[in-house]
N, C-alpha and C positions, 0 to 999 in steps of 0.2 A: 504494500500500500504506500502510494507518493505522501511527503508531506508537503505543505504549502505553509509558507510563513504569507499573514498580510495585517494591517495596520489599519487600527481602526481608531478614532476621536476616545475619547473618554465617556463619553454620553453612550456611544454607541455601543461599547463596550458595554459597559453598565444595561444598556438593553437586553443585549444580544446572553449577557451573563441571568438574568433572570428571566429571560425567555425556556433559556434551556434548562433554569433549575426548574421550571413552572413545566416542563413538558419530560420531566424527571431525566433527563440526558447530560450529558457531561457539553461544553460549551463546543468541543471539536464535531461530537458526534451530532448536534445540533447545525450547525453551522452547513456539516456533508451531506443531512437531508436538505436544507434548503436549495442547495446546489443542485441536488437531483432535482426538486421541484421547480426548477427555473430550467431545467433542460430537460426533461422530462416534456416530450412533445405530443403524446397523447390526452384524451379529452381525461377529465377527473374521474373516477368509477360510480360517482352519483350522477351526471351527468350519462354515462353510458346505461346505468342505468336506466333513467328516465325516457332514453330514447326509445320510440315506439310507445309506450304509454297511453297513447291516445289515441286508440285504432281507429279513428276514424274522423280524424281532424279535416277541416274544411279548405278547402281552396281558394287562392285569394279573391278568384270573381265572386266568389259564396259570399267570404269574409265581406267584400265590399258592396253586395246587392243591397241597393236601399237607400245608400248614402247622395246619389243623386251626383250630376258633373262635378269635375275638379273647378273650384273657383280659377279664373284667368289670371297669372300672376303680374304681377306688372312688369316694367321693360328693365332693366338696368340700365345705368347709361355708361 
């Protein structure tokens, strides 16, 4: 496993330091999930979840039946 030395303000520190006591992890081991989660290029597992959910969700002419013409925008100049 690489190490990575990086430098962080004192504020941020101080965050970053009770974040990880608050999520019961050690500051390093804290730090190398957020890492994954920022490159980590798949959707969230709640999100994939949810997909499909709603078997029979509508279409946007459906969605918009009703609403009557788009108002005419005006011109820019």
């Amino acid at each position: 496993m690489a190490q990575i030395t990086i430098y962080l303000a004192d504020e941020l520190e101080n965050r970053a330091r009770k974040a990880a006591k608050a999520a019961g992890k050690s500051v390093s081991g804290w730090i190398a999930d957020q890492v994954v989660r920022q490159l980590d290029d798949t959707w969230p597992k709640g999100v994939l979840e949810a997909a499909g959910a709603v078997p029979d969700f509508p279409e946007v002419a459906e969605l918009r039946r009703g609403y009557g013409p788009d108002t005419r925008r005006e011109e820019m100049e």
